[in-house]
C-alpha positions as CSV (number, residue, x, y, z in Angstrom):
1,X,105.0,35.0,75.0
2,X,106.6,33.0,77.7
3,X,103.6,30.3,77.6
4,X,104.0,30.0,73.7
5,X,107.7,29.5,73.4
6,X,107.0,27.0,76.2
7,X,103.9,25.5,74.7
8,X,106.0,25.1,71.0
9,X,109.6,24.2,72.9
10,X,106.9,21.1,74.1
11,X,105.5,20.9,70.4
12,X,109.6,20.2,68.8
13,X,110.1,17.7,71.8
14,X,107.4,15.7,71.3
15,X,107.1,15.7,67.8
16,X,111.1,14.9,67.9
17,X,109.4,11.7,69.8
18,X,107.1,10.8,68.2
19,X,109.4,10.8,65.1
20,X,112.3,9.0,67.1
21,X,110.0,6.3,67.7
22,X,108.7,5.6,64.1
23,X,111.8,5.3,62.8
24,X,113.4,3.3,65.7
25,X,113.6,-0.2,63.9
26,X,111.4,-2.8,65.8
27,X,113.6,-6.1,67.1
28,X,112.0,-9.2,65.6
29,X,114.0,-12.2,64.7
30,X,112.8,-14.5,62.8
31,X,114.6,-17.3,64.4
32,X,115.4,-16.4,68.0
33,X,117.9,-18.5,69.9
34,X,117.2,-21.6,71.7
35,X,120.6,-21.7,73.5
36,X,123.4,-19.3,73.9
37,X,124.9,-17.2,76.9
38,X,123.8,-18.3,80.4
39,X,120.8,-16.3,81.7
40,X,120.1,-15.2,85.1
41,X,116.8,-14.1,86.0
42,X,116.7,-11.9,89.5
43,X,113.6,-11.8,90.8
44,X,113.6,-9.4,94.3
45,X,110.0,-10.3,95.9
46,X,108.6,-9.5,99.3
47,X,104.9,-10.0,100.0
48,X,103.5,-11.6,96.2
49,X,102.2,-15.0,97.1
50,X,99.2,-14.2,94.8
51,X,101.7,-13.7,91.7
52,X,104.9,-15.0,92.3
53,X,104.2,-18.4,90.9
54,X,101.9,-17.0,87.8
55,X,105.8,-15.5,86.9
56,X,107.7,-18.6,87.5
57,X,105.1,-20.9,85.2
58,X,105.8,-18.3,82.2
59,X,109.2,-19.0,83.1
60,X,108.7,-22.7,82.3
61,X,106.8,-21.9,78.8
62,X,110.1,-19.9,77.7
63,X,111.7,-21.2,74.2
64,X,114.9,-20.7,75.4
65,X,116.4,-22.9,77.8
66,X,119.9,-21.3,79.2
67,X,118.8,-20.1,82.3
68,X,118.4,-19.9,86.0
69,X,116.0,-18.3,88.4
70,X,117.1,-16.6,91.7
71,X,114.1,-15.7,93.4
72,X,115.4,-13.1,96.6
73,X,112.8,-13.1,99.3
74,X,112.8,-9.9,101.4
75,X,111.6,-11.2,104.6
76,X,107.8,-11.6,102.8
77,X,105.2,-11.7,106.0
78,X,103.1,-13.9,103.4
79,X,103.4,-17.5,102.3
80,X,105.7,-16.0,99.5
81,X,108.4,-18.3,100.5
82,X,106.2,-22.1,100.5
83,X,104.9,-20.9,96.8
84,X,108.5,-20.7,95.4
85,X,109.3,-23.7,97.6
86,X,106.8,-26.1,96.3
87,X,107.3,-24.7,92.8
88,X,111.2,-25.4,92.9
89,X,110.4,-29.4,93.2
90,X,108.7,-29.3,90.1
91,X,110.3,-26.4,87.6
92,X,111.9,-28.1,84.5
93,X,114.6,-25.3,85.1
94,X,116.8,-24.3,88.3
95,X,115.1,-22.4,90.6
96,X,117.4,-20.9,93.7
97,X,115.5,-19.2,96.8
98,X,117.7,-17.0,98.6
99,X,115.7,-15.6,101.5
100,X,116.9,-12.4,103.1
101,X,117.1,-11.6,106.7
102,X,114.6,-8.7,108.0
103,X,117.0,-5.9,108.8
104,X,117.1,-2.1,108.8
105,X,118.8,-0.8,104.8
106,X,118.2,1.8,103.0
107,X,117.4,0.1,99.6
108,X,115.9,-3.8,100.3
109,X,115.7,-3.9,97.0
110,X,119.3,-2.7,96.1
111,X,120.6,-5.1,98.6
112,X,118.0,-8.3,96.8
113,X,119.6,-7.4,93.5
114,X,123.6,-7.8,94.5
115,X,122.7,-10.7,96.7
116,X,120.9,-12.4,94.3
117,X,124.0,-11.3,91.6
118,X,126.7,-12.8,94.0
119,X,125.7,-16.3,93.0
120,X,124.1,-15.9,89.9
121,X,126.5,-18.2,87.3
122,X,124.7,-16.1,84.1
123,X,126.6,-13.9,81.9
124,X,123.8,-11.6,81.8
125,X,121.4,-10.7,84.3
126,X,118.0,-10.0,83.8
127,X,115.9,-8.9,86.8
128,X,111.8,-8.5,86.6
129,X,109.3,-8.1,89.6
130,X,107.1,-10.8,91.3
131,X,104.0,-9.6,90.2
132,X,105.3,-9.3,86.4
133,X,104.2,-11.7,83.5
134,X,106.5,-12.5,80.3
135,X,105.5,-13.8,77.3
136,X,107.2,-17.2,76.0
137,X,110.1,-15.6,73.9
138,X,111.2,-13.3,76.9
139,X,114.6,-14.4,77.4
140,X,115.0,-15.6,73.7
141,X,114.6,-12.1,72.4
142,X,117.3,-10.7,75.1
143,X,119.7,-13.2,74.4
144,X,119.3,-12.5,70.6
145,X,119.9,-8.6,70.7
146,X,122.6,-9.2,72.9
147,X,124.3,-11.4,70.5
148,X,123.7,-9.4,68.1
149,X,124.7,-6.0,69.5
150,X,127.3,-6.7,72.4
151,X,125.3,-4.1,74.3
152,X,126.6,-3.8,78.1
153,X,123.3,-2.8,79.2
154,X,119.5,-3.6,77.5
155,X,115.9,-2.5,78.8
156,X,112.7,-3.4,77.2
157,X,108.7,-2.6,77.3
158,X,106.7,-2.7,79.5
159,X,103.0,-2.0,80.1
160,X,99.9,-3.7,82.7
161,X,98.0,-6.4,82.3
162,X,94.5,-5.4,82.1
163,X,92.1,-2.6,80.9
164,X,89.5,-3.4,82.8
165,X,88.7,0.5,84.4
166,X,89.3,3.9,83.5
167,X,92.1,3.5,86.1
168,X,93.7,1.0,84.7
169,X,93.6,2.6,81.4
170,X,94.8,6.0,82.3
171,X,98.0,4.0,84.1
172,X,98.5,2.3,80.7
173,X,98.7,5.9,79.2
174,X,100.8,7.7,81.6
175,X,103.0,4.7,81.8
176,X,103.6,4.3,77.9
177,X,104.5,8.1,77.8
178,X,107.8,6.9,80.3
179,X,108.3,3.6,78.3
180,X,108.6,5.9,74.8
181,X,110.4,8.7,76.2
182,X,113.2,6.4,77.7
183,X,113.8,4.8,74.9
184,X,113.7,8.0,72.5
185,X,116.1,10.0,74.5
186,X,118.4,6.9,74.5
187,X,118.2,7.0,70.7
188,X,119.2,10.6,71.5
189,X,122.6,9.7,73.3
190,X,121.2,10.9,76.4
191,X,119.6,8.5,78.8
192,X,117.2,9.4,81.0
193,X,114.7,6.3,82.2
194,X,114.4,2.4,82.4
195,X,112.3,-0.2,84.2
196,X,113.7,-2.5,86.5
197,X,110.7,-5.0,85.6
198,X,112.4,-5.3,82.1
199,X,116.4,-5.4,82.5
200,X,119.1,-7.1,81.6
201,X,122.7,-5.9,82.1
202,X,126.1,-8.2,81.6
203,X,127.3,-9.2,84.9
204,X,130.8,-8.4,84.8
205,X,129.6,-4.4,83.6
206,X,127.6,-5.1,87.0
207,X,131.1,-5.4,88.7
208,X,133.0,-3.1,86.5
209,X,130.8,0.0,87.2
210,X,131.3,-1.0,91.1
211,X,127.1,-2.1,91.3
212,X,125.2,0.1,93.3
213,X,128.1,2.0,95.3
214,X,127.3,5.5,95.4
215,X,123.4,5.3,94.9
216,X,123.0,2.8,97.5
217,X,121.8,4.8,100.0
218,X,118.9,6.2,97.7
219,X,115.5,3.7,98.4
220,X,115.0,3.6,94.4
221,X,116.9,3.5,91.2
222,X,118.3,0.6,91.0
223,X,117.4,1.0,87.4
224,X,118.2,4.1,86.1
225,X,121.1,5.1,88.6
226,X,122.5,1.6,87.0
227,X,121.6,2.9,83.6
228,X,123.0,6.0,83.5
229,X,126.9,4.7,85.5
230,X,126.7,2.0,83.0
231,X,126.2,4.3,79.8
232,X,128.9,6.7,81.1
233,X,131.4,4.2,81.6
234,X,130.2,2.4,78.3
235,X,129.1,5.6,76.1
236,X,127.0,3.2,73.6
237,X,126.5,0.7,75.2
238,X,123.2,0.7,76.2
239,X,120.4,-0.6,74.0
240,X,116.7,-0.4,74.1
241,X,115.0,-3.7,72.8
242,X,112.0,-2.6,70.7
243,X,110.3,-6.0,70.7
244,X,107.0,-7.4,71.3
245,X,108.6,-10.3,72.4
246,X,110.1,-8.5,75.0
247,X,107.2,-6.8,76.6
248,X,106.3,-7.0,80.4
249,X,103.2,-6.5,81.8
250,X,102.6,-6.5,85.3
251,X,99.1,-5.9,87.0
252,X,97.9,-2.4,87.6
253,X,97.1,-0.5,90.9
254,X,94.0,-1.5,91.9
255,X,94.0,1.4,95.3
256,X,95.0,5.6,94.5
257,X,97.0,5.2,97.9
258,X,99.5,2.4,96.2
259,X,99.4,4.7,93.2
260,X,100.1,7.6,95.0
261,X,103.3,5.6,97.0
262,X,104.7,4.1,94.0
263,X,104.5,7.6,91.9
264,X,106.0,9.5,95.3
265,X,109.1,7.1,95.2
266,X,109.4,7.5,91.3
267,X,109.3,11.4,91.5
268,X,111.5,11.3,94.6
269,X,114.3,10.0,92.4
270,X,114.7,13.8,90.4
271,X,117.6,15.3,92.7
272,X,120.0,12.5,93.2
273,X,120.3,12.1,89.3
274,X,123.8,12.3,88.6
275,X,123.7,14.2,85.2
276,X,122.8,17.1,84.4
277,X,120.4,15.9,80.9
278,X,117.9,13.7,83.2
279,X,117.7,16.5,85.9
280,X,117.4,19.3,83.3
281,X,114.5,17.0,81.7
282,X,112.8,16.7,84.8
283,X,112.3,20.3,85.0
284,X,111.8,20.8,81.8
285,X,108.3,18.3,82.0
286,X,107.0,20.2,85.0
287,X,107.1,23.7,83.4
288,X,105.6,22.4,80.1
289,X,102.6,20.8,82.0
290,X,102.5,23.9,84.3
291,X,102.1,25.5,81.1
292,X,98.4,24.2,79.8
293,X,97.5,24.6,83.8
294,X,98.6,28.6,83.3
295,X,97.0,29.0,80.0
296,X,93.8,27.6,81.5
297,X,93.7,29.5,84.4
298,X,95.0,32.8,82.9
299,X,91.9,32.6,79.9
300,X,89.0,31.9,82.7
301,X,90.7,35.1,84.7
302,X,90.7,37.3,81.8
303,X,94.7,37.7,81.5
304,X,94.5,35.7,78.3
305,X,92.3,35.5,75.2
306,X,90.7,32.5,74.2
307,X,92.7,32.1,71.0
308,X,96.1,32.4,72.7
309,X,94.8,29.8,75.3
310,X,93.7,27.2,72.6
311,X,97.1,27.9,70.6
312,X,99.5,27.1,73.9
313,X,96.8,24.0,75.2
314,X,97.0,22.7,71.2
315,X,100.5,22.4,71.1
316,X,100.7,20.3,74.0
317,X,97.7,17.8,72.9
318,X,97.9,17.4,69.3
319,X,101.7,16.6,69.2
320,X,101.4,14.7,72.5
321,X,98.2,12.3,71.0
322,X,100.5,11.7,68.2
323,X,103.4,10.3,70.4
324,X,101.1,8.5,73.0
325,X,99.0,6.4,70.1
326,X,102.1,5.2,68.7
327,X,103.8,3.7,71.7
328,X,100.2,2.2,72.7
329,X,99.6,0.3,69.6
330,X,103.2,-1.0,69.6
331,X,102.4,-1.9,73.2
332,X,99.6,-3.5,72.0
333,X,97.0,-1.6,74.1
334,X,95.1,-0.2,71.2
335,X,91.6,0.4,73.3
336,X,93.3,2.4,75.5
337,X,93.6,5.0,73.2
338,X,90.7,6.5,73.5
339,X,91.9,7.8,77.1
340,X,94.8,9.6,76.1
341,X,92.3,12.6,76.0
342,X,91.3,12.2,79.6
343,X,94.9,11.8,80.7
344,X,96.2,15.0,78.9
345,X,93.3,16.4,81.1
346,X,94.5,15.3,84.1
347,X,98.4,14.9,83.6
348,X,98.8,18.4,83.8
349,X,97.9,18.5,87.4
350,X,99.1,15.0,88.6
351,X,103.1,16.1,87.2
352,X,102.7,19.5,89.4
353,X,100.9,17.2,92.5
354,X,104.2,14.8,92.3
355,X,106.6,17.3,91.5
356,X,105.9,18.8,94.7
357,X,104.7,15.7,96.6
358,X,108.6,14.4,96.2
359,X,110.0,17.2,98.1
360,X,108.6,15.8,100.6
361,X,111.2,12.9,101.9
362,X,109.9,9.3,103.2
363,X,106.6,6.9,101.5
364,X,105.7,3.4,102.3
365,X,106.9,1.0,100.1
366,X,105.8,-3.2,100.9
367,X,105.1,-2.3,104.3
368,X,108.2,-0.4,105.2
369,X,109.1,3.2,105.0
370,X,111.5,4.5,103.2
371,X,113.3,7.8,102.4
């Protein structure tokens, strides 16, 4: 009894998703902006000579033409530095470097962000990573919404670049499940998750909600610990953008071990949440995908007849493909459908892995450990 009213608790949730999500009205304008409020794009970096300046040429293909880059090098051991210097002579926008001195903090990226935020001139600031790619109406579509909503606070798509392996198809999978959740449970009033790669908040709410004071000692979040101060000092005001304009891809792991350090520092983030919902949620995702795992294990021991196994595994899958397949195609990853199977296989036992992994304090992030 326990598995099923987990099992169909799961089932409503999902399904409460997946219908969120249809009705959620996409964002595209027909005539997007070519001017408008000043744009600031923060770009934290440490270590991405390969990528950096694959970002900053999308950069120069975008239709709208308001903006300034501050690229915020954290003490890079690379040639990240030269790239972005010999790209600054010949960008047909401004292009600031501010490079950062090698020192002990608790968040380098945290500390990139305000940096970079000090002597940004933007109203808005949109941050991204250096290994990201944006398509050519990237800023427009931002500047748009904005306009059109006054929101204090937006966060769009984002997915990787290729589908090249399984790998990098199973990523795409997992990886669309956060992307559609976050957005539905803001439909929902309640917040829960954001992507830093995809961001943009108004500066002065930056200043208002006091930046990252509180959370700054936390390695990650500087994201969704934003997020959720900014929605509580401004209940409404934060907007998803539901745009294929506004997508961001950026490349997939190629190594488990940067997998496994990425998903450790995202998992890690769970007990510092300052609300209750997001915490609650958390806990809520590890017993429903303890639950297929137990119904499983439970019918190959006996405890548990086939039927009643099928019943509690069915309304995890069914409701779950439904969801899944619907942020993919928006995300424009349609062949990578065909894996959500083979991640609702293995999901079960990578969200009990990480959920247990992250009580565990400390991962390497770009070279450095972290707690």
């Amino acid at each position: 009894m326990i598995l099923l009213l987990l099992a169909t608790s799961y089932a409503v949730f999902t399904l409460a998703l997946w219908l969120t999500w249809l009705r959620m009205p996409a964002s595209e304008q027909s005539a997007l902006p070519a001017t408008g409020p000043r744009l600031s794009v923060v770009v934290p970096v440490r270590n991405e000579a390969p990528n950096i300046g694959l970002l900053l040429n999308d950069l120069s293909h975008q239709t709208y033409r308001n903006f300034e880059v501050i690229v915020a090098d954290d003490a890079s051991t690379d040639n990240t530095r030269s790239v972005v210097e010999q790209y600054t002579q010949m960008a047909s926008y401004p292009i600031c470097l501010l490079p950062l001195a090698d020192e002990q903090t608790a968040s380098p990226k945290k500390r990139a962000i305000t940096q970079s935020i000090a002597q940004a001139t933007g109203d808005l600031i949109l941050t991204t990573d250096g290994d990201c790619r944006v398509g050519p109406n990237w800023l427009a579509s931002y500047a748009a919404q904005y306009q059109h909503t006054g929101a204090k606070m937006l966060f769009g798509p984002v997915t990787f670049t290729t589908e090249r392996t399984i790998f990098d198809s199973l990523q795409i999978v997992e990886f669309s499940s956060l992307i559609g959740s976050g957005a539905c449970t803001l439909a929902w009033g309640r917040p829960t998750m954001c992507n830093g790669a995809n961001l943009c908040y108004v500066k002065k709410v930056f200043t208002a909600v006091g930046g990252f004071a509180g959370v700054d000692h936390l390695a990650s979040g500087d994201d969704e610990f934003l997020m959720h101060k900014i929605a509580n000092q401004y209940p409404g005001g934060v907007h998803f953008l539901k745009s294929q304009a506004a997508i961001v891809q950026t490349g997939p792991h190629q190594s488990w071990r940067a997998f496994y350090q990425q998903r450790k520092r995202w998992a890690s983030k769970w007990r510092a949440y300052g609300t209750v919902w997001p915490t609650l949620l958390a806990m809520l995702v590890f017993a429903w995908n303890l639950t297929p795992v137990l119904a499983a294990g439970g019918w190959l021991l006996g405890f548990l007849n086939g039927k009643a196994a099928l019943v509690v595994i069915g309304l995890k899958v069914v409701p779950e493909f439904l969801f899944l397949r619907q942020v993919l195609v928006f995300l424009q990853k349609k062949t990578s459908v065909v894996f959500i199977p083979l991640t609702q296989v293995i999901y079960p036992f990578y969200v009990l892995f990480f959920g247990l992994a992250a009580q565990k304090k400390g991962y390497l992030w770009k070279g450095r450990k972290l707690s």
